[in-house]
C-alpha positions in Angstrom: 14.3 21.5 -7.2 11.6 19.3 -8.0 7.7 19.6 -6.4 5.9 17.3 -5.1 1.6 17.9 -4.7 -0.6 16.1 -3.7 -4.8 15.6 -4.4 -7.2 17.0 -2.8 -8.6 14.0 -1.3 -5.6 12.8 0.1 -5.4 16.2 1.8 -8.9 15.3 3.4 -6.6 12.6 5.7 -3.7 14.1 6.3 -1.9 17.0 5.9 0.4 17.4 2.5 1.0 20.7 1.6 3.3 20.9 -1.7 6.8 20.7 -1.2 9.9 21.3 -3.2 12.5 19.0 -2.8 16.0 18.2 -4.0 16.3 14.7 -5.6 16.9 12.2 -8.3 14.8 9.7 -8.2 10.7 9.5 -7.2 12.0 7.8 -4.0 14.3 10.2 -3.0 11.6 13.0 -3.5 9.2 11.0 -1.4 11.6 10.5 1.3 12.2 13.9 1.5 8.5 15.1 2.0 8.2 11.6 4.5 11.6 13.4 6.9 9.3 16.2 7.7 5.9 14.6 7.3 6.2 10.9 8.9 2.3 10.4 8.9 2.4 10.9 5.1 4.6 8.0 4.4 1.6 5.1 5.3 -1.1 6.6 2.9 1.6 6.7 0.4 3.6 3.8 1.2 3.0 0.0 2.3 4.9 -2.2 5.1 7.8 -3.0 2.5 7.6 0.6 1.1 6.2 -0.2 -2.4 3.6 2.0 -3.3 0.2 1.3 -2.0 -2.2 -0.1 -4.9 -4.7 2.5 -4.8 -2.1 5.7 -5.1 -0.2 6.5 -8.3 2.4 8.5 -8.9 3.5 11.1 -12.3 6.5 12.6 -13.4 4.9 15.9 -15.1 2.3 13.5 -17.5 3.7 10.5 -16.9 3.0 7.8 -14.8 5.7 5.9 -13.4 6.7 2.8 -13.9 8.7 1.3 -11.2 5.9 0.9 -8.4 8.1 -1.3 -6.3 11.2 1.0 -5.7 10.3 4.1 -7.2 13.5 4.7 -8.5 12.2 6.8 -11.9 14.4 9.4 -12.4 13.2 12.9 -11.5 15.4 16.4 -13.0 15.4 19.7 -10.6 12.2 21.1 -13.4 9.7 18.2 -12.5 6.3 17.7 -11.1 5.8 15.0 -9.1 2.3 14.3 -8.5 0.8 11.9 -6.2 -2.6 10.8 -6.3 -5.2 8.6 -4.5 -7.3 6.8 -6.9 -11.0 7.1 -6.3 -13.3 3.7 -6.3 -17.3 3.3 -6.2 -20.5 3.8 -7.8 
């Protein structure tokens, strides 16, 4: 099964423990964590469920490249990591 962690600093808004999850694609993984943590889903997510523009999202050490539908294909051995890019001076 594949895992799925997330940064620190999205941890400091809402709660997203690591979770192992059964899937094929990123989007499948991410629905998976989303069933059993809703409140995840908008920091993650936009209105029309394409990924918001300041989060990206690897496959082990790679980023992916479907942003829209997140349909990059994920094996039972991967990390998935999700990540909330940081902006300022």
């Amino acid at each position: 099964m594949a895992r799925v962690s997330f940064t620190g600093n999205l941890k400091r808004h809402v709660a997203c423990p690591p979770a192992t999850v059964s899937a094929t694609t990123v989007r499948e993984a991410l629905d998976a964590v989303f069933a059993t943590n809703a409140p995840l889903r908008s920091y993650v997510l936009d209105e029309q469920g394409r990924l918001r523009r300041h989060v990206n999202i690897y496959v082990n050490e790679r980023m992916i490249g479907d942003r829209v539908t997140q349909s990059d294909a994920v094996r039972d051995t991967d990390e998935i990591f999700v990540l909330q890019a940081l902006s300022g001076g």
